[in-house]
N, CA, C and O atoms as a CHARMM CRD file, in Angstrom:
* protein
*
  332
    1    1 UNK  N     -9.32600   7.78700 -13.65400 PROA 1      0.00000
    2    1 UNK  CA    -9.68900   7.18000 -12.38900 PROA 1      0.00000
    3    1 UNK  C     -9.99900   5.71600 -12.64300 PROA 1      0.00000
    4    1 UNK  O    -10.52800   5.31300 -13.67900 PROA 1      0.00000
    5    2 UNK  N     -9.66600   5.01900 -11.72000 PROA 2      0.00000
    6    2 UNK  CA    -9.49800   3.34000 -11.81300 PROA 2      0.00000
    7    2 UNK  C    -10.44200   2.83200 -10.06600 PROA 2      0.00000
    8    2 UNK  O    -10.46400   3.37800  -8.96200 PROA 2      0.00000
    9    3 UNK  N    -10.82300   2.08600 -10.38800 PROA 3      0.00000
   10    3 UNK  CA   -11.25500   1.19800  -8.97000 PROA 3      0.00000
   11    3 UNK  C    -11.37300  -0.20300  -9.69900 PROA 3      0.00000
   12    3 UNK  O    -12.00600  -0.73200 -10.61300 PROA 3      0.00000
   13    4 UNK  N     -9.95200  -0.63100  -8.33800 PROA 4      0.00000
   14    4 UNK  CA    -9.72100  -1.90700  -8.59500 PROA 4      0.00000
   15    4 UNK  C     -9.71000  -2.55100  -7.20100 PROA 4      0.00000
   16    4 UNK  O     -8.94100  -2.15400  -6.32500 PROA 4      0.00000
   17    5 UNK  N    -10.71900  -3.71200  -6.99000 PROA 5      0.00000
   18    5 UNK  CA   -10.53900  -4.11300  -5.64700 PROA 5      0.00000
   19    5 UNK  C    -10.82400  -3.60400  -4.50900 PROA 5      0.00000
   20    5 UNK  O    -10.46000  -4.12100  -3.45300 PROA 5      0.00000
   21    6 UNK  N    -11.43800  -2.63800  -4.57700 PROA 6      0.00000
   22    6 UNK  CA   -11.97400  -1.88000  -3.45900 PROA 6      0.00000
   23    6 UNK  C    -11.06700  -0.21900  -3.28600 PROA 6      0.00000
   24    6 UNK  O    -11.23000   0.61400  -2.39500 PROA 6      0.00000
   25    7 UNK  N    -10.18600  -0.16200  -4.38800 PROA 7      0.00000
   26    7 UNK  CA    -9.25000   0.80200  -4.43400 PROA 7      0.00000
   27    7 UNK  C     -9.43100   1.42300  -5.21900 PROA 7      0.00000
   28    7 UNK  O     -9.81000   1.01200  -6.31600 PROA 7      0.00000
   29    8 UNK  N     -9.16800   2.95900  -4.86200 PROA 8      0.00000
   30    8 UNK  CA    -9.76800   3.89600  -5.98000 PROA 8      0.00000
   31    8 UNK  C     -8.54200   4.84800  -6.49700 PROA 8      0.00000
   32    8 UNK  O     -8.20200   5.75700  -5.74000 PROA 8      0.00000
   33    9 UNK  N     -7.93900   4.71000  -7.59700 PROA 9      0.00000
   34    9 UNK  CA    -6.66100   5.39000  -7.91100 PROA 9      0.00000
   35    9 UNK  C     -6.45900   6.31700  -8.74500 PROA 9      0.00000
   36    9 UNK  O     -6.60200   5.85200  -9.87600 PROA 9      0.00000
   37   10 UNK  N     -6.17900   7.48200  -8.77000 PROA 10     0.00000
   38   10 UNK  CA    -6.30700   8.99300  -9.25700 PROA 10     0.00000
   39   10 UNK  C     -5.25200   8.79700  -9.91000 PROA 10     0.00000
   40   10 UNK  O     -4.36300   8.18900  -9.31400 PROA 10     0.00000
   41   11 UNK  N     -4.98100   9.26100 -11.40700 PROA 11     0.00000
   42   11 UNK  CA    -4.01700   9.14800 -11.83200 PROA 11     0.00000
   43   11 UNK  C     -3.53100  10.78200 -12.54500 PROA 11     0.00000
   44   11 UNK  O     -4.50200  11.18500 -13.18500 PROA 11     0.00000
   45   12 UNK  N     -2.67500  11.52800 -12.60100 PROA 12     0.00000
   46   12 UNK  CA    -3.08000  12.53100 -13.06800 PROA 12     0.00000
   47   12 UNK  C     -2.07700  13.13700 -13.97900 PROA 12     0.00000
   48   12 UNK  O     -1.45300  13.99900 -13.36000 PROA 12     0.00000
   49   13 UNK  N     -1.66700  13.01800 -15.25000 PROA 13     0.00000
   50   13 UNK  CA    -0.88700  14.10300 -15.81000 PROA 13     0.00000
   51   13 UNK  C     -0.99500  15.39400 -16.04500 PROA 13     0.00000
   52   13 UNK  O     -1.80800  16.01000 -16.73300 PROA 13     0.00000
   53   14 UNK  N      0.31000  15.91100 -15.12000 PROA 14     0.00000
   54   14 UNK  CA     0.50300  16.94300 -15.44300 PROA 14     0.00000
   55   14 UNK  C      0.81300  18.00000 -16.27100 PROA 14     0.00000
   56   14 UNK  O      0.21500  19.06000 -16.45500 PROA 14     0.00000
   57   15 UNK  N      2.56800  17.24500 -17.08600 PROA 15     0.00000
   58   15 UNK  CA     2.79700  17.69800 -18.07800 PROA 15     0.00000
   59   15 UNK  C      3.24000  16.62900 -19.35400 PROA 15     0.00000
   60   15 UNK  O      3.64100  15.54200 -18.93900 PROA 15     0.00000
   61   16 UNK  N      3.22900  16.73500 -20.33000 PROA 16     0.00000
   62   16 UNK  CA     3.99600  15.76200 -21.13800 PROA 16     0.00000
   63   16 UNK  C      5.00000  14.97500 -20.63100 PROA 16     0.00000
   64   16 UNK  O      5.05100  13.74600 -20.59000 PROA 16     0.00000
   65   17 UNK  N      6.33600  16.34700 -19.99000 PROA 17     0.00000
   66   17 UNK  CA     7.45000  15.86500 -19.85700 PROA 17     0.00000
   67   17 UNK  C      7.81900  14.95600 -18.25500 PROA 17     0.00000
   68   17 UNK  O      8.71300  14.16900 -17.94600 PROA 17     0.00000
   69   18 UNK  N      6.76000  15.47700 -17.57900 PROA 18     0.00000
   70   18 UNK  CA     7.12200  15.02100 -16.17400 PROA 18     0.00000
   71   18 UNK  C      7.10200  13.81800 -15.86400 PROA 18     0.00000
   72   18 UNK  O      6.40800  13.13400 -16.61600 PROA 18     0.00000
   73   19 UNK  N      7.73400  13.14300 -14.81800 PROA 19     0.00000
   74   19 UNK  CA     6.88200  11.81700 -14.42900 PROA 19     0.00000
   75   19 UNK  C      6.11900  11.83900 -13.89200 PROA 19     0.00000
   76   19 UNK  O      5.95900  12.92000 -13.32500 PROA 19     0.00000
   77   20 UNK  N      5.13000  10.83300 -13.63200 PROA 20     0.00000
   78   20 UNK  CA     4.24800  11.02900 -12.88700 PROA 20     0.00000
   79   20 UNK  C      4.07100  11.13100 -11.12300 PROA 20     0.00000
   80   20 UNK  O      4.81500  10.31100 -10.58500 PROA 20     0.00000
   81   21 UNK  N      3.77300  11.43200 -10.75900 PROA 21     0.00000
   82   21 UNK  CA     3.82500  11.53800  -9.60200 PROA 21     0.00000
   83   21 UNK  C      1.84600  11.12800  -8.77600 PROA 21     0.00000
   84   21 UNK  O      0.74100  11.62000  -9.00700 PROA 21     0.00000
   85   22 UNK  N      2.27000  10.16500  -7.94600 PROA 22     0.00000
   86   22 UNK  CA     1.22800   9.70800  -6.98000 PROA 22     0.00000
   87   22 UNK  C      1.44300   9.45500  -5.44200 PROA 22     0.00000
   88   22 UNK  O      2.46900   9.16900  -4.82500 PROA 22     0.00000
   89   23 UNK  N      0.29000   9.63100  -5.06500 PROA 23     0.00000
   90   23 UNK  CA     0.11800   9.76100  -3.44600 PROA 23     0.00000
   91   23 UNK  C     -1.08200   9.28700  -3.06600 PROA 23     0.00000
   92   23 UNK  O     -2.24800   9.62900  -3.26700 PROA 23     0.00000
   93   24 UNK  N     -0.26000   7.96600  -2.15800 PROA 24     0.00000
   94   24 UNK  CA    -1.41800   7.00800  -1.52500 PROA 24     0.00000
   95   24 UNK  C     -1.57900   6.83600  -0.34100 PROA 24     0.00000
   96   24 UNK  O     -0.79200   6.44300   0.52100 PROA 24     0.00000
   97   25 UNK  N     -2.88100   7.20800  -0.27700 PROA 25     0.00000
   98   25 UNK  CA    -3.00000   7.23900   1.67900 PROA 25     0.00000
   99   25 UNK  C     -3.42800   5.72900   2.06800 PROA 25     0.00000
  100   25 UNK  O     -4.33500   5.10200   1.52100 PROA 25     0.00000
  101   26 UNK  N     -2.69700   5.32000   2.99800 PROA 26     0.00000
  102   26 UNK  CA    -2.66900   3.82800   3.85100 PROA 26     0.00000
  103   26 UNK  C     -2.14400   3.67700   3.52100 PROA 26     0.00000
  104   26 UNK  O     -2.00900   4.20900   2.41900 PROA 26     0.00000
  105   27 UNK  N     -1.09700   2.73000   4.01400 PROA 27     0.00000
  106   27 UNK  CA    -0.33600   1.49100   3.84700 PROA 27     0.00000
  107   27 UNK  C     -0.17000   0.02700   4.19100 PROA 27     0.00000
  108   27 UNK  O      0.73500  -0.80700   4.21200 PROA 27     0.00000
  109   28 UNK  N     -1.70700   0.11600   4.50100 PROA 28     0.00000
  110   28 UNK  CA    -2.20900  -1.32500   4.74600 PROA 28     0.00000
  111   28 UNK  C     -1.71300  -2.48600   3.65700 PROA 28     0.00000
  112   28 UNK  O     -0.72600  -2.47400   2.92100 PROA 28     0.00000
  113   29 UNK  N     -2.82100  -3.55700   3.83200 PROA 29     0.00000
  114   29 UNK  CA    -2.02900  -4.35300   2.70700 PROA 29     0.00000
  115   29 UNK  C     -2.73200  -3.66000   1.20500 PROA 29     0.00000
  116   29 UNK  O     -2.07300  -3.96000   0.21000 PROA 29     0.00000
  117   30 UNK  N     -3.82100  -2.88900   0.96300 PROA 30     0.00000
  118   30 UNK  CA    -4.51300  -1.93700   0.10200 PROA 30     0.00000
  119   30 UNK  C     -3.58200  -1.36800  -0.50700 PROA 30     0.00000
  120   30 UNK  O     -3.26300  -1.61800  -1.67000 PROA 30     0.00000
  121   31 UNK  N     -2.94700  -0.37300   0.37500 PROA 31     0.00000
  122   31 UNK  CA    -1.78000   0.85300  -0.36900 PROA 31     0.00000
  123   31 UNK  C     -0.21600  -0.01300  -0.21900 PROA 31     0.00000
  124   31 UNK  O      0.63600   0.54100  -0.91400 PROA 31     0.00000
  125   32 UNK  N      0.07900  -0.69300   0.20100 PROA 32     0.00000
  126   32 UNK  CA     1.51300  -1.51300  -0.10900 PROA 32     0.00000
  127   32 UNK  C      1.57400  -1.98400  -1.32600 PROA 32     0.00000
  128   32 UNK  O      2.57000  -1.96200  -2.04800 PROA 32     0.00000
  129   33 UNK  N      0.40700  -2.46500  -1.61400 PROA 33     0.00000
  130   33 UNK  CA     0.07600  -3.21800  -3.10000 PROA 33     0.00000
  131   33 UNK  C     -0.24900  -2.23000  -3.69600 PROA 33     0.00000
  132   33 UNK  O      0.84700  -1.90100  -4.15100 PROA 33     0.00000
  133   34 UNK  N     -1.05500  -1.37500  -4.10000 PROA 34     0.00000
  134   34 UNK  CA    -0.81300  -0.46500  -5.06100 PROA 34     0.00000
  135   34 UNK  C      0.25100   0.25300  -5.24600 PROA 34     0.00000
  136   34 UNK  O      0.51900   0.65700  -6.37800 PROA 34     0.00000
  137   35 UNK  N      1.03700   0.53800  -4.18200 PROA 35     0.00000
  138   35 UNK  CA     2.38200   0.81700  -4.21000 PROA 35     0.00000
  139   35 UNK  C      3.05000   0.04100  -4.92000 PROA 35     0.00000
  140   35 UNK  O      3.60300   0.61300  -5.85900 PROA 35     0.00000
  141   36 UNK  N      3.19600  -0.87900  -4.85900 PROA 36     0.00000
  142   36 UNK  CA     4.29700  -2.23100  -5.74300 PROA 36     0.00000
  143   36 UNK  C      3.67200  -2.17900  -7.33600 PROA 36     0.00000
  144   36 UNK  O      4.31700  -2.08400  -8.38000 PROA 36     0.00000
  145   37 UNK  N      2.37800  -2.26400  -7.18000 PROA 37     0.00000
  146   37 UNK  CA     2.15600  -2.42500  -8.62600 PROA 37     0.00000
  147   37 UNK  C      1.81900  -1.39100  -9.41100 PROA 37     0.00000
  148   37 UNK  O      1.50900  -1.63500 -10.57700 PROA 37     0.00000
  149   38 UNK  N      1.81300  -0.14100  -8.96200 PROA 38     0.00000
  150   38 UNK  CA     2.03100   1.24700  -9.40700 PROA 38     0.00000
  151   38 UNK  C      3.63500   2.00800 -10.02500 PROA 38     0.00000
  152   38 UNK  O      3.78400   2.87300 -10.88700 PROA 38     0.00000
  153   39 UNK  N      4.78200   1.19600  -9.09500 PROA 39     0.00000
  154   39 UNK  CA     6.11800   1.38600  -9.43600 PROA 39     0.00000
  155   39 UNK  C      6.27300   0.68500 -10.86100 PROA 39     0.00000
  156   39 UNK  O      6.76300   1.03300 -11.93500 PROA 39     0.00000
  157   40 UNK  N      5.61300  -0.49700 -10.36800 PROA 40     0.00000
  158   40 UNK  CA     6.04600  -1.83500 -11.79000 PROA 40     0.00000
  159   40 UNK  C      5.69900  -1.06700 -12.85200 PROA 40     0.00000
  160   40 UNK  O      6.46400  -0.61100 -13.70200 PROA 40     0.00000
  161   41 UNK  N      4.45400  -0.92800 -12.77700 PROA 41     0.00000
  162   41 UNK  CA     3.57800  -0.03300 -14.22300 PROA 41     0.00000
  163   41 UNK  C      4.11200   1.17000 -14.37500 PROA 41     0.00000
  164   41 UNK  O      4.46900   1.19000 -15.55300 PROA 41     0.00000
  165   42 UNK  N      4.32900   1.98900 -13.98000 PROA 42     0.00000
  166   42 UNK  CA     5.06900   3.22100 -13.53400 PROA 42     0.00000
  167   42 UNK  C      6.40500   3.72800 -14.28600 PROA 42     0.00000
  168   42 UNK  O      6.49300   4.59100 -15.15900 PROA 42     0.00000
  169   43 UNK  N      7.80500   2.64500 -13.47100 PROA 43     0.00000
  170   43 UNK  CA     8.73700   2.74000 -13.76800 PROA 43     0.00000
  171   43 UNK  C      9.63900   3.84700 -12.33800 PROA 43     0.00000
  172   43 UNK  O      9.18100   4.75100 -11.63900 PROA 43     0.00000
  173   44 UNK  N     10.58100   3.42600 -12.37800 PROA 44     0.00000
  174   44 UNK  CA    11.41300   4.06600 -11.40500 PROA 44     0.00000
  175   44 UNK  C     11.56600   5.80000 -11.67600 PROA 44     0.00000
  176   44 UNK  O     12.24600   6.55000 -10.97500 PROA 44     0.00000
  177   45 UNK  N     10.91500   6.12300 -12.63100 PROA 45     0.00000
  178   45 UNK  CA    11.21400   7.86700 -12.66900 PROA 45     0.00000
  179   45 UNK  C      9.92300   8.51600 -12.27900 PROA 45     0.00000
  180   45 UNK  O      9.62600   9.70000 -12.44000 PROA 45     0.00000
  181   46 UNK  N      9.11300   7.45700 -11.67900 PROA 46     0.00000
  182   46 UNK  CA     7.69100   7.91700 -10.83300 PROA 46     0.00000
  183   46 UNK  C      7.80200   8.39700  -9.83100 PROA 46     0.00000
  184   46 UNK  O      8.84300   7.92700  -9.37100 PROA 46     0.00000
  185   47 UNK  N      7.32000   9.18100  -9.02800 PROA 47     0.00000
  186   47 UNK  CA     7.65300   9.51300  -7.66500 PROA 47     0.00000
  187   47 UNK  C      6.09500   8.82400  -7.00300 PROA 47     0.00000
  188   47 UNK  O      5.00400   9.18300  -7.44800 PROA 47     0.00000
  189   48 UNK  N      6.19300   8.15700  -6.27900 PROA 48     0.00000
  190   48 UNK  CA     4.84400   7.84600  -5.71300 PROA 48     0.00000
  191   48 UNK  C      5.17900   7.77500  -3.74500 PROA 48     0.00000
  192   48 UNK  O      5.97800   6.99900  -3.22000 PROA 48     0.00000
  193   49 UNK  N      4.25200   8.88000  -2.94600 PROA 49     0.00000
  194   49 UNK  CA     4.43800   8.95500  -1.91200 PROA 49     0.00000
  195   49 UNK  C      3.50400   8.21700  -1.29300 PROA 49     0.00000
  196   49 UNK  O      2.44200   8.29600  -1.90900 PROA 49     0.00000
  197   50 UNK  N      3.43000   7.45500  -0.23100 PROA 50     0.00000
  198   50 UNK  CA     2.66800   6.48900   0.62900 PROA 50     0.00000
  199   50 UNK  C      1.92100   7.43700   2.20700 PROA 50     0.00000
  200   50 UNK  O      2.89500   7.92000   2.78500 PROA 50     0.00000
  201   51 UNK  N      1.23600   7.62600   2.61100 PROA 51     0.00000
  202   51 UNK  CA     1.19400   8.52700   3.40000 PROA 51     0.00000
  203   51 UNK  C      0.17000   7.50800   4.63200 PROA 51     0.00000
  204   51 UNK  O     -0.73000   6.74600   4.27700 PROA 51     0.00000
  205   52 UNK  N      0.52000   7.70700   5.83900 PROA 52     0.00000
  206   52 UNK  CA     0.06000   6.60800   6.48800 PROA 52     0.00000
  207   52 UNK  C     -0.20500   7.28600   8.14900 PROA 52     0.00000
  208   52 UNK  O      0.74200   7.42800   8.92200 PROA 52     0.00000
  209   53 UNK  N     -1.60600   7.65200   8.51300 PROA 53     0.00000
  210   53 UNK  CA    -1.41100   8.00900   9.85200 PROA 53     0.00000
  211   53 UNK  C     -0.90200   7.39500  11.11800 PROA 53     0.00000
  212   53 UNK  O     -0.35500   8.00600  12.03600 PROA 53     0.00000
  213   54 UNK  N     -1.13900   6.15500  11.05700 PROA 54     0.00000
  214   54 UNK  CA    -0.24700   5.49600  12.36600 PROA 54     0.00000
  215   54 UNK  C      1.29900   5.28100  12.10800 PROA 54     0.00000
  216   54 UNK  O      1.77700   4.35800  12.76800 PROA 54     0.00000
  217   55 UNK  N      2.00900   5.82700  11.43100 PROA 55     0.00000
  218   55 UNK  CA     3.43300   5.73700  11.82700 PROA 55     0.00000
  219   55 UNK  C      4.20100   4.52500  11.83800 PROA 55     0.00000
  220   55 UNK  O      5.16200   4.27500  12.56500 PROA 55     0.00000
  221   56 UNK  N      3.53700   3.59900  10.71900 PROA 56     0.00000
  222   56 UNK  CA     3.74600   2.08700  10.53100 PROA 56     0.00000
  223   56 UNK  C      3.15600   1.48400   9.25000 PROA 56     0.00000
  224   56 UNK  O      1.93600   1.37400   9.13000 PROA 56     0.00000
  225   57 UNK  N      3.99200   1.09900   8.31100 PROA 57     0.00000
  226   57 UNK  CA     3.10300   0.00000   7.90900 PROA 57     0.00000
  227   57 UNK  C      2.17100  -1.66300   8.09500 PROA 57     0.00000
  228   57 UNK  O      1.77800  -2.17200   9.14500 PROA 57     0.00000
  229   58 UNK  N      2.08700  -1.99500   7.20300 PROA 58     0.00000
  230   58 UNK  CA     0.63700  -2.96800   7.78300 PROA 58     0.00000
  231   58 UNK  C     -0.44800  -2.87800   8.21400 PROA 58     0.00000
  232   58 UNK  O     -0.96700  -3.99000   8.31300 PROA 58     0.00000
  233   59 UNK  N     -1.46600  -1.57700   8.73100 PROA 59     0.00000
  234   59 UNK  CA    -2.41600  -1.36900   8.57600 PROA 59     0.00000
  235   59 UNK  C     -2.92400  -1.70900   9.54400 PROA 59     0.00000
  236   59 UNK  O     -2.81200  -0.97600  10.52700 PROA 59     0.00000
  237   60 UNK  N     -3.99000  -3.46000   9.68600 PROA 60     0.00000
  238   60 UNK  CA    -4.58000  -4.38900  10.54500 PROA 60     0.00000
  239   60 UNK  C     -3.59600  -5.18700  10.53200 PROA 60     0.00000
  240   60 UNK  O     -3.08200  -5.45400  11.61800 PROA 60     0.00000
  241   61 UNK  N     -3.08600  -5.76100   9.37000 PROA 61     0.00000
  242   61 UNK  CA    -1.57700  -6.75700  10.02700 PROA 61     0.00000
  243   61 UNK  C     -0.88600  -6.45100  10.32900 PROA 61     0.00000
  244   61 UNK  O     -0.45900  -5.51600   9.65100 PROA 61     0.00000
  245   62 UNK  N     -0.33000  -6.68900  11.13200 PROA 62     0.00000
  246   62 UNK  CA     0.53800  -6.17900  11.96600 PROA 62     0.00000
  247   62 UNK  C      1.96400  -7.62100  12.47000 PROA 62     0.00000
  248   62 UNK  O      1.90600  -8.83900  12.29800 PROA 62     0.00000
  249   63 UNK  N      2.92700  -6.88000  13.01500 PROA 63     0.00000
  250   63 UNK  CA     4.13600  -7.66900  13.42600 PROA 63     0.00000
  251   63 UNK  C      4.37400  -7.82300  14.74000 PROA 63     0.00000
  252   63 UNK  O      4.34500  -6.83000  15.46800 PROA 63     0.00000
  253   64 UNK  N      4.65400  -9.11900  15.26500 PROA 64     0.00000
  254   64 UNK  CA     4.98100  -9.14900  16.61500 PROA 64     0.00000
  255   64 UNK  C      6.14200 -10.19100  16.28900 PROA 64     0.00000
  256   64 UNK  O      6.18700 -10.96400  15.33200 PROA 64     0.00000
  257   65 UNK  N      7.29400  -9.98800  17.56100 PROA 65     0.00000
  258   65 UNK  CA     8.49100 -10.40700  17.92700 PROA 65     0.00000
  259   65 UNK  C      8.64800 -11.43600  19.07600 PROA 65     0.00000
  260   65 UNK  O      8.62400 -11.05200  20.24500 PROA 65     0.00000
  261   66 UNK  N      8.78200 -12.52500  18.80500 PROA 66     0.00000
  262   66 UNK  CA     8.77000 -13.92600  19.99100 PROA 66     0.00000
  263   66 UNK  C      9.80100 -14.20900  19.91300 PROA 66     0.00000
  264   66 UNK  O     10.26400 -14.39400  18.78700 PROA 66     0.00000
  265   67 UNK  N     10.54000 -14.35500  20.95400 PROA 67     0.00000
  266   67 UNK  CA    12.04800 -14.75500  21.06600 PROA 67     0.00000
  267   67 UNK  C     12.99200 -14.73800  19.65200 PROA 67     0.00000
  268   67 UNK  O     13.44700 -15.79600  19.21500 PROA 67     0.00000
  269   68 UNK  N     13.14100 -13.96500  19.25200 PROA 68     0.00000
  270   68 UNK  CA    13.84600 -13.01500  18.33800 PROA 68     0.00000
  271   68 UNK  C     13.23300 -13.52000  16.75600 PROA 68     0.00000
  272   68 UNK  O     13.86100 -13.03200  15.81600 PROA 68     0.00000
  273   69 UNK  N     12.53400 -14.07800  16.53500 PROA 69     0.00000
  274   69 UNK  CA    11.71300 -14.19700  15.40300 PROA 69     0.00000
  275   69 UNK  C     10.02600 -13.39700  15.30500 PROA 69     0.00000
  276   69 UNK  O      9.19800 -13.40200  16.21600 PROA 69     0.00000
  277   70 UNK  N      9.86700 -12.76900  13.96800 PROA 70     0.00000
  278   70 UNK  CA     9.19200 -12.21800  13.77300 PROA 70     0.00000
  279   70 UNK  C      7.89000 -12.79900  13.12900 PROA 70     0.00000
  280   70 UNK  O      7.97900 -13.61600  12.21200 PROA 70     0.00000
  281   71 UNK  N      6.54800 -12.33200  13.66100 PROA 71     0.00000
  282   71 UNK  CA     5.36800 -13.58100  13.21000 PROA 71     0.00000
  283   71 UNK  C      3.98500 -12.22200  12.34100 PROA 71     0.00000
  284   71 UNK  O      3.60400 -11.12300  12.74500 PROA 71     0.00000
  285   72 UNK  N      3.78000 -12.67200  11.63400 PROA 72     0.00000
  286   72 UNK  CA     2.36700 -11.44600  11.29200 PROA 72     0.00000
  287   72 UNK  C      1.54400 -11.86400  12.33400 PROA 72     0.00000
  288   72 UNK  O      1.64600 -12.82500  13.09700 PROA 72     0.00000
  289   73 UNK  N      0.38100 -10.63400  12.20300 PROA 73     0.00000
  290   73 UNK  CA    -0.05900 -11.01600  13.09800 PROA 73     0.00000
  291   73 UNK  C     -1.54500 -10.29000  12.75700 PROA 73     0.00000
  292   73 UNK  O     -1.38800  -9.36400  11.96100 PROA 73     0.00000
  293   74 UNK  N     -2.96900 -10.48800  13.17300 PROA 74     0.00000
  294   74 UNK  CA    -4.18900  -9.58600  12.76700 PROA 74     0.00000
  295   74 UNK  C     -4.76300 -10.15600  11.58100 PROA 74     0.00000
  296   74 UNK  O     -5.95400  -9.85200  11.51700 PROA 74     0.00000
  297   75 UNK  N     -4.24500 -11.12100  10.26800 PROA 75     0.00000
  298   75 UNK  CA    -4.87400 -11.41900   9.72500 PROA 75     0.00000
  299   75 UNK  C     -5.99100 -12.41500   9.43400 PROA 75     0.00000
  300   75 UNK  O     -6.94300 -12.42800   8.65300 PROA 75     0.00000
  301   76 UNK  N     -5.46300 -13.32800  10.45600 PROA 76     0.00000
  302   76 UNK  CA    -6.70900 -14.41900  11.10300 PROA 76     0.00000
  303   76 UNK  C     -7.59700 -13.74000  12.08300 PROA 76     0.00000
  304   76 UNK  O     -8.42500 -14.57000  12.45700 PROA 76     0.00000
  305   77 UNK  N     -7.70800 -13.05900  12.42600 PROA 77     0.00000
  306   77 UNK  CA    -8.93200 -11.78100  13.69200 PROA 77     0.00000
  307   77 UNK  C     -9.55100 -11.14200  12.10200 PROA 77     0.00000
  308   77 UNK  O    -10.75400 -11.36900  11.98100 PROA 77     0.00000
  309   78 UNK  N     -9.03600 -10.52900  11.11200 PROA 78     0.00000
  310   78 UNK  CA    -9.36900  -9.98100   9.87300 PROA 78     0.00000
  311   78 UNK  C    -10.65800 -10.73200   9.54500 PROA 78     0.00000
  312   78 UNK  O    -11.68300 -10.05100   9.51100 PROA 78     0.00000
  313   79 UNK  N    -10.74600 -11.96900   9.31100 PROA 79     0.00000
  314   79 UNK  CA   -11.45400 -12.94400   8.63900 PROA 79     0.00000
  315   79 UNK  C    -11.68600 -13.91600   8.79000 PROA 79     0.00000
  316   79 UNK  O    -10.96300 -14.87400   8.52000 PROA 79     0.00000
  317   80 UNK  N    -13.22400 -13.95400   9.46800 PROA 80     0.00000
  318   80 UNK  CA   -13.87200 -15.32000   9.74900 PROA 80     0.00000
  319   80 UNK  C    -13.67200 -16.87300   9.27100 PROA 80     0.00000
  320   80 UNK  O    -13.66400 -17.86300  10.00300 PROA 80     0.00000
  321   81 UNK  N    -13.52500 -16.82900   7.96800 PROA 81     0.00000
  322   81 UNK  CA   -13.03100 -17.93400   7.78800 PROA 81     0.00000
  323   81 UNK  C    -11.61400 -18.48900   8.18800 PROA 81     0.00000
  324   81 UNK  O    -11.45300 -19.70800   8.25400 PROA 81     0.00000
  325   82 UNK  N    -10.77000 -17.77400   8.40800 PROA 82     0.00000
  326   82 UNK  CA    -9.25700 -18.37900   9.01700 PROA 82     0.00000
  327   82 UNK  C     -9.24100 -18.41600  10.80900 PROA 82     0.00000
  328   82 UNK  O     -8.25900 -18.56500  11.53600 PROA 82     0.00000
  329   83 UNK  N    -10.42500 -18.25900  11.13100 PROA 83     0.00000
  330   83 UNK  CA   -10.32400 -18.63500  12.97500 PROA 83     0.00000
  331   83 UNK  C    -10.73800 -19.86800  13.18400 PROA 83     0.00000
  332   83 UNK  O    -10.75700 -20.32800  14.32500 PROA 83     0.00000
């Protein structure tokens, strides 16, 4: 077990031979990033599932669409210092 950043990550072998396999709930910017840097460390014969109740990634940031360009959006409301 690891806590990094406010993130708490279970790591678990099963068998010698297997890969590993992980499952991260959110996909905020929290679990996107442990996602990315879990593959890196990992390696592509990892299986790592992302599991996310709203049916979207980004979490609080979020995406909005203005005349056909796409803008983030929620991370200045996130944090006092960027308003």
């Amino acid at each position: 077990m690891a806590i990094s950043r406010g993130i708490l990550i279970f790591v678990a072998v099963v068998g010698a031979m297997e890969a590993p396999r992980v499952a991260i709930v959110g996909s905020g910017i929290g679990g996107s990033s442990a996602s990315v840097y879990l593959r890196r460390k990992l390696g592509h014969s990892s299986k790592i599932d992302v599991y996310e109740k709203d049916g979207h990634t980004c979490g609080r940031l979020g995406l909005i669409r203005v005349a056909g360009n796409e803008y983030n959006s929620g991370g200045c409301v996130i944090h006092p210092r960027n308003m």
